[in-house]
N, C-alpha and C positions, 0 to 999 in steps of 0.2 A: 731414468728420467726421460729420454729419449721416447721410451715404447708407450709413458703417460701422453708426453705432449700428439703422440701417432693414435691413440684414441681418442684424446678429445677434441682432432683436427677430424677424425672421421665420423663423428658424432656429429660436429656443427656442419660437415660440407658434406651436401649431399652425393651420395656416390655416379648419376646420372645427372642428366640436363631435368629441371624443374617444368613440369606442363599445368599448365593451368584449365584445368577440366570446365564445360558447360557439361552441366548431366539433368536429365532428368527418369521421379522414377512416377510406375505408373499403382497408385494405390486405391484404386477406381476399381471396381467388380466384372468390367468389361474391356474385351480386348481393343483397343483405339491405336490409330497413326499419331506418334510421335516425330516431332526437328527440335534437334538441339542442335547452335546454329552460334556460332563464335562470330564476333564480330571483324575477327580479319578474313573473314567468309567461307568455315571449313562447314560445310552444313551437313550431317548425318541424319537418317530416315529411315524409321522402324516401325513394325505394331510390335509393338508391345504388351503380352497376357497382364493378366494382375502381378504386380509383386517385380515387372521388371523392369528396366534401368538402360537408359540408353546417355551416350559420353559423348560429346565432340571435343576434340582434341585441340587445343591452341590456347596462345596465351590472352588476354585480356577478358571485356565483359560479353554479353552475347544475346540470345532470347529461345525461351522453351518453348513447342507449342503442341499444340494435340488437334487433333483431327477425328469425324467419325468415320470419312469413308477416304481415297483418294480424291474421289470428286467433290468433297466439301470445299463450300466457300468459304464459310464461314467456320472460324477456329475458336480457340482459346491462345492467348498468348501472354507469357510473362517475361522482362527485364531478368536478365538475371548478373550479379555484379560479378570483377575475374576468380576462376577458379569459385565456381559460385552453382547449387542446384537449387531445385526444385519439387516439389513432388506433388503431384496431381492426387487432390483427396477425393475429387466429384466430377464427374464432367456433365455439363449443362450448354447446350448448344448457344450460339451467340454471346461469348466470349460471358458467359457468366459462371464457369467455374471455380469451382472451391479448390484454392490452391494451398500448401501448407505454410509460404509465406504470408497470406491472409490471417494467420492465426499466430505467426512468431512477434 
């Protein structure tokens, strides 16, 4: 009885602390500067090829953004809700990208 109730305590309770991920991936044909950017301010910053994925780590809601160059003014940016991503289908300069929750 003992060794049931020891599995389905370690089933329901996660074995580590719970992180609640900003991620974004990048499904665009072109290499671009990614921030995914938590809102209790942990910001991470990458390019990103096709096909890859970048996480900022923290718990609550935050925002994904993309870039063409490091000297762009001008981005793309989306809200994203906690533990929450995004993935870039298009990018289109002046915040007119196709993003995939544009389609959910």
């Amino acid at each position: 009885m003992h060794l049931a109730l020891a599995l389905l305590f370690a089933l329901i309770v996660p074995a580590g602390p719970v992180s609640a991920d900003i991620c974004v991936t990048n499904a665009d044909r072109t290499r671009l500067l990614f921030v995914a950017e938590t809102d209790g301010g942990i910001r991470v910053i990458a390019w990103l090829d096709p096909g890859g994925r970048l996480c900022a780590e923290g718990a609550g809601s935050g925002r994904v953004s993309v870039y063409e160059t490091e000297d762009s003014l001008e981005g793309c940016t989306r809200l994203v809700p906690p533990d929450g991503a995004d993935v870039l289908l298009r990018y289109t300069a002046f915040d007119r990208c196709l993003w995939q929750s544009h389609l959910d």
